[in-house]
Every structure is written in C-alpha cells, then in structure tokens.
MMTF fields as JSON, N, C-alpha, C and O atoms, coordinates in Angstrom:
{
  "mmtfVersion": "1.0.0",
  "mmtfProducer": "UNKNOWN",
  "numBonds": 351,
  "numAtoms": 352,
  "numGroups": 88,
  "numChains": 1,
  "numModels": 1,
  "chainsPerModel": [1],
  "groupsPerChain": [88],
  "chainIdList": ["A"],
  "bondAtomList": [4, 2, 8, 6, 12, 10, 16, 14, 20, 18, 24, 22, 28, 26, 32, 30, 36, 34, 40, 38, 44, 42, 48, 46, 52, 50, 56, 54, 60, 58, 64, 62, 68, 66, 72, 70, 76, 74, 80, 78, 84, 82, 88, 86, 92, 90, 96, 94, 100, 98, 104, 102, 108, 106, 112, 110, 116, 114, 120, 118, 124, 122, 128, 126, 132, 130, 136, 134, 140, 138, 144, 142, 148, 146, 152, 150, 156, 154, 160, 158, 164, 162, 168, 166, 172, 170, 176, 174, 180, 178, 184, 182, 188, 186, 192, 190, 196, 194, 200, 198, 204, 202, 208, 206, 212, 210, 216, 214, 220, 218, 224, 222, 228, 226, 232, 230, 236, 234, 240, 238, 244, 242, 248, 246, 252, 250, 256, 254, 260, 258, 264, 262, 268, 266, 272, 270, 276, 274, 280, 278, 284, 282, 288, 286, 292, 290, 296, 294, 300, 298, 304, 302, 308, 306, 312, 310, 316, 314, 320, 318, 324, 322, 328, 326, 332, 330, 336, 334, 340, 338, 344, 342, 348, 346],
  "bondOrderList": [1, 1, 1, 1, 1, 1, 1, 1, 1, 1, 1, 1, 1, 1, 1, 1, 1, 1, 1, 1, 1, 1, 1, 1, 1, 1, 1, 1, 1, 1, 1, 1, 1, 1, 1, 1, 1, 1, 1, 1, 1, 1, 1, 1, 1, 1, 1, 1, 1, 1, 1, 1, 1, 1, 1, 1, 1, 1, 1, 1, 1, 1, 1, 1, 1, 1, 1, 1, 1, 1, 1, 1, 1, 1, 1, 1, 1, 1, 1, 1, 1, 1, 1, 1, 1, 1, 1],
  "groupList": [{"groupName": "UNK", "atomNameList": ["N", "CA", "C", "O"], "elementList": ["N", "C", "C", "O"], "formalChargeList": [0, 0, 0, 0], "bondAtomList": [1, 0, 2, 1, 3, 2], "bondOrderList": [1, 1, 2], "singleLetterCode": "X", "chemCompType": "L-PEPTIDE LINKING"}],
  "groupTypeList": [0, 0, 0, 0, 0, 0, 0, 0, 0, 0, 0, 0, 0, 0, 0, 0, 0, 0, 0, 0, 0, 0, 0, 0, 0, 0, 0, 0, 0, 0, 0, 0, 0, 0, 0, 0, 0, 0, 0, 0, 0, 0, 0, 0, 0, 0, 0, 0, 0, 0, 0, 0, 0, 0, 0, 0, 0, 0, 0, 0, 0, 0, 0, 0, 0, 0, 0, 0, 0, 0, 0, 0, 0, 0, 0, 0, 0, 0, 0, 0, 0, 0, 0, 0, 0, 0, 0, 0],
  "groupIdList": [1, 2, 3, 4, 5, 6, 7, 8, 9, 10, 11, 12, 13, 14, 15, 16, 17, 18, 19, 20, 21, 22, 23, 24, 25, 26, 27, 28, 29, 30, 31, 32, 33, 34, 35, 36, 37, 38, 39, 40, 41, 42, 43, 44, 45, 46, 47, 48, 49, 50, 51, 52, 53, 54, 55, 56, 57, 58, 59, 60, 61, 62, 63, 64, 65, 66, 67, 68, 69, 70, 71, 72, 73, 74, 75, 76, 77, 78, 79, 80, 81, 82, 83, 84, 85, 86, 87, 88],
  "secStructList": [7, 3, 3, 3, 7, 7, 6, 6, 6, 7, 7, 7, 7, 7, 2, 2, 2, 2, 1, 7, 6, 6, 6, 5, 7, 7, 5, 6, 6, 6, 5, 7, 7, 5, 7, 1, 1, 7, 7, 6, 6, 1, 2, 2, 2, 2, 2, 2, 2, 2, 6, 6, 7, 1, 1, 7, 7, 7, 3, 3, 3, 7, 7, 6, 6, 1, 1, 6, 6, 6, 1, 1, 6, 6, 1, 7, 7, 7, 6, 6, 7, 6, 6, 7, 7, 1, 7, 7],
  "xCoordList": [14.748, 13.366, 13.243, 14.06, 12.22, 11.619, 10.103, 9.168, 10.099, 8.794, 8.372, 8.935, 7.284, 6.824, 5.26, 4.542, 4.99, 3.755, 2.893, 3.304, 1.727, 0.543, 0.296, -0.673, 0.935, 0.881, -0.729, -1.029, -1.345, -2.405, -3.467, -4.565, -3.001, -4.777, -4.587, -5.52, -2.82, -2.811, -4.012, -4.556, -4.21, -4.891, -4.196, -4.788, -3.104, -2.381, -2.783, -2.87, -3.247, -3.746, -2.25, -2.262, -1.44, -0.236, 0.12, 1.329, -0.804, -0.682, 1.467, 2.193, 1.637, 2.866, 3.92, 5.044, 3.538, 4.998, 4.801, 5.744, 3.618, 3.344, 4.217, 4.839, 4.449, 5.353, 6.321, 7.09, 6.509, 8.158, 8.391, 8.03, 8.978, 9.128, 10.32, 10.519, 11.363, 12.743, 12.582, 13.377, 11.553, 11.219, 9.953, 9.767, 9.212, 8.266, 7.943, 8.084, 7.664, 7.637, 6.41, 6.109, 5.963, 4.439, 4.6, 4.199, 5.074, 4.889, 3.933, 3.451, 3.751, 2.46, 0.912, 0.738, 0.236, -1.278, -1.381, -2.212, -0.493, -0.401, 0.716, 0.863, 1.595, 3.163, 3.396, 3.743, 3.375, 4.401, 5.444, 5.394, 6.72, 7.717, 8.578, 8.394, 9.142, 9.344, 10.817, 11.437, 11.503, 13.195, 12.286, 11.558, 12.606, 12.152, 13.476, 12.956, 14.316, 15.134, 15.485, 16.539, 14.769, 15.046, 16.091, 16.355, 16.399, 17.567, 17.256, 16.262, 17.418, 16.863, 16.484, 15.691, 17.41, 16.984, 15.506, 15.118, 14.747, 13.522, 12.36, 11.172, 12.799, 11.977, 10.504, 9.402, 10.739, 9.024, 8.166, 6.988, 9.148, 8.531, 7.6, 6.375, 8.39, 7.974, 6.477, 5.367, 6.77, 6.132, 4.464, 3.467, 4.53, 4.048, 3.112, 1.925, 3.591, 3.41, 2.277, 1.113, 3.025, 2.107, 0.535, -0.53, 0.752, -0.453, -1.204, -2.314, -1.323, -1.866, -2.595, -3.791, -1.821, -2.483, -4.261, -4.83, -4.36, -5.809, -6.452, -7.681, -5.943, -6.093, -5.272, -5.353, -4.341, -3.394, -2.698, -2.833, -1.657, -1.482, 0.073, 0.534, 0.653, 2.086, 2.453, 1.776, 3.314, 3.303, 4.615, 5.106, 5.084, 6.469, 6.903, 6.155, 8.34, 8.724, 9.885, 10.885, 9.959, 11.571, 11.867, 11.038, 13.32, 14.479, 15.174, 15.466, 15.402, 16.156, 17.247, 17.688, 17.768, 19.095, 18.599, 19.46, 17.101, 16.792, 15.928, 15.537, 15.707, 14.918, 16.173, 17.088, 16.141, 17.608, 17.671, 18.688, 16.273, 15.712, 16.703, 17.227, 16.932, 17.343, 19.197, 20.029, 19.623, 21.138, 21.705, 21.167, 22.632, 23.612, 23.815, 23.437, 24.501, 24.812, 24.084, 24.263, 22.981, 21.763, 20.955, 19.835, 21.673, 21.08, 21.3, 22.167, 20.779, 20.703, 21.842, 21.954, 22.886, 23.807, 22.452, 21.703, 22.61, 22.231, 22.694, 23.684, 22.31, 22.328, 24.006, 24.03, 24.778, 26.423, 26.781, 27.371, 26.622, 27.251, 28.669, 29.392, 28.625, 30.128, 31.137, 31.159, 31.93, 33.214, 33.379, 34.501, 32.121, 31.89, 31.497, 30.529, 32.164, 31.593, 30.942, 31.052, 30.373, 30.065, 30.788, 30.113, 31.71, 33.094, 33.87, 34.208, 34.038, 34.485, 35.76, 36.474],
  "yCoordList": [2.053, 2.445, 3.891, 4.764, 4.06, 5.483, 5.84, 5.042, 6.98, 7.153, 8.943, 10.031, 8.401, 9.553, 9.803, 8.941, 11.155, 11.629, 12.267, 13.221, 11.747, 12.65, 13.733, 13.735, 14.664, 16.083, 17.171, 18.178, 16.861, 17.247, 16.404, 16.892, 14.707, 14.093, 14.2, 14.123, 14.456, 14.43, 15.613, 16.326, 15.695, 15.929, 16.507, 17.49, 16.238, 16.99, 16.416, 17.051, 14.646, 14.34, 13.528, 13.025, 13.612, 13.659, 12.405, 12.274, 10.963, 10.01, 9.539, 9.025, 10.032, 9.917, 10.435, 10.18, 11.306, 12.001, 11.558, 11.617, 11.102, 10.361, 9.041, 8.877, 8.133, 7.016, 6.947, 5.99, 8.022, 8.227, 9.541, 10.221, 10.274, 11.197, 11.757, 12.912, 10.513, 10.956, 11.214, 11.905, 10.631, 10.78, 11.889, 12.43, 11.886, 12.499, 14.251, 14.242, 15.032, 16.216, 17.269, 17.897, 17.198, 18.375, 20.029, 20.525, 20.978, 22.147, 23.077, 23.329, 23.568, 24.592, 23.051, 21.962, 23.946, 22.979, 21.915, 21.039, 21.77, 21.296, 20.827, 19.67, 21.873, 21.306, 20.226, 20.263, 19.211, 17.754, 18.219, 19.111, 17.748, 17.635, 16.136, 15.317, 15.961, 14.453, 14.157, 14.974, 12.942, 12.617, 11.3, 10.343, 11.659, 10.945, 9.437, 8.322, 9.473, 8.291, 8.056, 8.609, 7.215, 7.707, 6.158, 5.173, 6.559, 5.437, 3.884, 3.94, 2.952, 1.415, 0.867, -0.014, 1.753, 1.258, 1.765, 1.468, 2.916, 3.354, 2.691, 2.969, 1.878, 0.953, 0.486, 0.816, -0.307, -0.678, 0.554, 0.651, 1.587, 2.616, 3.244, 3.36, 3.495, 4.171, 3.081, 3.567, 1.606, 1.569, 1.176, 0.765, 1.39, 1.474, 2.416, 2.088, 4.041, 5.3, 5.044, 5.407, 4.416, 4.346, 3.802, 4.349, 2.672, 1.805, 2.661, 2.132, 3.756, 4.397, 5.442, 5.64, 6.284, 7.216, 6.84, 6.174, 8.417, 7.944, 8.341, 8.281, 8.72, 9.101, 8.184, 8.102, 7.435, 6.743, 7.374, 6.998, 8.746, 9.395, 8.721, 8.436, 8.554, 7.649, 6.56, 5.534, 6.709, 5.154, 4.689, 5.588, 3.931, 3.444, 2.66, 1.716, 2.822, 1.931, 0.951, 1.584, -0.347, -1.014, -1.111, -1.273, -0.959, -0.929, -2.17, -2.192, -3.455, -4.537, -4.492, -5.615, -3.715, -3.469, -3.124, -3.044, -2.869, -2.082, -3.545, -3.269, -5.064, -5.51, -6.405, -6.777, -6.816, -7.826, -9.336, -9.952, -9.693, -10.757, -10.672, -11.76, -10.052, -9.868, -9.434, -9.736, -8.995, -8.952, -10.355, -11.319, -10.399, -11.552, -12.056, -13.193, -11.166, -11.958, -11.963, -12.518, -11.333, -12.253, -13.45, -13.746, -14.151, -15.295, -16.543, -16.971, -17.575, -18.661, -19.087, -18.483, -20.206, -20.845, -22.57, -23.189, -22.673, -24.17, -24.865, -24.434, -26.039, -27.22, -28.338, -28.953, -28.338, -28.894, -27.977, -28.413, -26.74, -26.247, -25.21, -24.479, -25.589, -24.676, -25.323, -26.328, -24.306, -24.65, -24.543, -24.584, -24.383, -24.322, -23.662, -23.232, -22.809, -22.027, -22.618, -23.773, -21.782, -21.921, -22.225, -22.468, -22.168, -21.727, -23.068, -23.592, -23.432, -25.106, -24.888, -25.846],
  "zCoordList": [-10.05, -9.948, -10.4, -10.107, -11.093, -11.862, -11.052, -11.001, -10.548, -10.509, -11.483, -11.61, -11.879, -12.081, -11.418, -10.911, -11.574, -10.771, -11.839, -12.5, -12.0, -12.58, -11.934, -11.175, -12.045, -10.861, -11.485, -10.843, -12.409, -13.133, -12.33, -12.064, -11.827, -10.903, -9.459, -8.66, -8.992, -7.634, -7.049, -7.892, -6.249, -5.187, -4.142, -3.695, -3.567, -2.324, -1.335, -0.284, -1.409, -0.083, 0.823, 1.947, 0.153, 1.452, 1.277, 1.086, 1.271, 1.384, 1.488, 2.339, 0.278, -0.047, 0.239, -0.194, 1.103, 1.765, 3.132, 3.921, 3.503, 4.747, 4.621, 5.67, 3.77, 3.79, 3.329, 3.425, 2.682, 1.718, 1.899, 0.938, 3.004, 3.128, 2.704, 2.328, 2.83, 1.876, 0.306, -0.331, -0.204, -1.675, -2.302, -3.392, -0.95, -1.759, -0.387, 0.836, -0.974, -0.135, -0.46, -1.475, 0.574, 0.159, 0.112, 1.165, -0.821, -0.35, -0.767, -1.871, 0.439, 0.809, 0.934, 1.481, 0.076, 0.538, -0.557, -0.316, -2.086, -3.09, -3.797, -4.19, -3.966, -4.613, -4.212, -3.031, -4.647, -4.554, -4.95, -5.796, -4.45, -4.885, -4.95, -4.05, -5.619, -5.634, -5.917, -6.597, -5.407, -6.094, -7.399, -7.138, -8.301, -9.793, -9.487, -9.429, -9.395, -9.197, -7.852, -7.54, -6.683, -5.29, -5.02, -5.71, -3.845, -3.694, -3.536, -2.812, -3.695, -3.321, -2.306, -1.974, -1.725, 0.035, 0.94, 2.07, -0.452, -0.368, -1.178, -1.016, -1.976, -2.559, -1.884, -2.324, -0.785, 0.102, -0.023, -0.365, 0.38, 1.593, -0.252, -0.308, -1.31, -2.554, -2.984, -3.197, -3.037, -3.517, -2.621, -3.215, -1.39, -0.091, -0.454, -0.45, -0.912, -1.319, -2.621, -2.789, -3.251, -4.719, -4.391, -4.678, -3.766, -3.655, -2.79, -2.845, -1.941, -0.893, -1.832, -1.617, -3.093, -3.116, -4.197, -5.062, -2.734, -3.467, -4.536, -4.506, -5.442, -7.171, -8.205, -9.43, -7.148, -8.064, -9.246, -10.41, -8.676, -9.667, -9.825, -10.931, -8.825, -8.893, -9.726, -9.787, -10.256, -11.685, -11.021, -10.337, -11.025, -10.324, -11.381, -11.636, -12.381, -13.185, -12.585, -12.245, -12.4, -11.763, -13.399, -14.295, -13.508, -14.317, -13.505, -12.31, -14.733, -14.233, -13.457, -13.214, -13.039, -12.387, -11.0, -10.124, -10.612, -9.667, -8.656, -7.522, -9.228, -9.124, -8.483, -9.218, -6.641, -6.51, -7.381, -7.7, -7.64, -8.589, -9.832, -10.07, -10.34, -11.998, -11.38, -12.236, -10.465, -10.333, -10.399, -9.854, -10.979, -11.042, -9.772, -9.488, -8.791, -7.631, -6.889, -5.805, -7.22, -6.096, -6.617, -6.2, -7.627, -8.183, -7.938, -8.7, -6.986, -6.691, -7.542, -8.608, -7.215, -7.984, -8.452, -7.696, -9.32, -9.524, -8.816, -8.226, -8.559, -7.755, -8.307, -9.373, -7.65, -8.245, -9.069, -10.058, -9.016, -10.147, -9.724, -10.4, -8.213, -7.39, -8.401, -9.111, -8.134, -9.036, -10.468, -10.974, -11.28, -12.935, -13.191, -12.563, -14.828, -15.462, -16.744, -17.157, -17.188, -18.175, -19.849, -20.849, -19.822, -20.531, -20.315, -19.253, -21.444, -21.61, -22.181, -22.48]
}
C-alpha cells in the first residue's frame, strides 16, 4: 500500500491521525505528517482514514503484493487438486 496526501486541499481537520495514528501525525495546527508506505497490519485503520477525510485529500494506492487476495499462499487450492502441480 502507497498513500499519498494532497497536502495543498488538506485542511488540518485531524480526521486521519484520529484513526491512523501510527501513519498519519498532525504537527502544530496544520503540518500533516505522514509514513507514505505504512505497514499492512495498518491497512483498515489507513484506509478507514481515507474515507473519513473531509476534503478527500488522501489517495491510497494497493500494490498487488499488498492485497492478501492476489498472494499466492493465500489462494484457495482448487477443488482435488492436493497433491498436483501444474508441471507434467
């Protein structure tokens, strides 16, 4: 996951350091500060963050590797297919 911030429409209304506080950080009455690649295990809480703010300046990109959907081993095996590869 990528986020970037429109730091030109934010606003400073907090929304986002209110739910992602490991990722996102308010200093003084305006500075956002932000982790641009935050860890996975912050994923809900980020994109929780995005949908809240209220300018919608947050863009959140998933990168296939970041999505457990698209990892290999989190992929359903087909139905009889224990024991076989693909590779004849």
């Amino acid at each position: 996951m990528r986020i970037v911030v429109d730091l030109n429409r934010c606003q400073g209304y907090a929304q986002c350091a209110f739910l992602a506080p490991q990722v996102f950080e308010l200093h003084g009455e305006e500075a956002l500060m932000y982790t641009p690649q935050p860890p996975a295990g912050q994923r809900e809480r980020v994109l929780r963050a995005a949908a809240a703010c209220p300018v919608q300046a947050i863009l959140v990109e998933d990168r296939p590797e970041d999505r457990p959907e698209d990892r290999p081993e989190d992929r359903p095996e087909a139905p009889g297919a224990e024991g076989r590869s693909g590779v004849r």
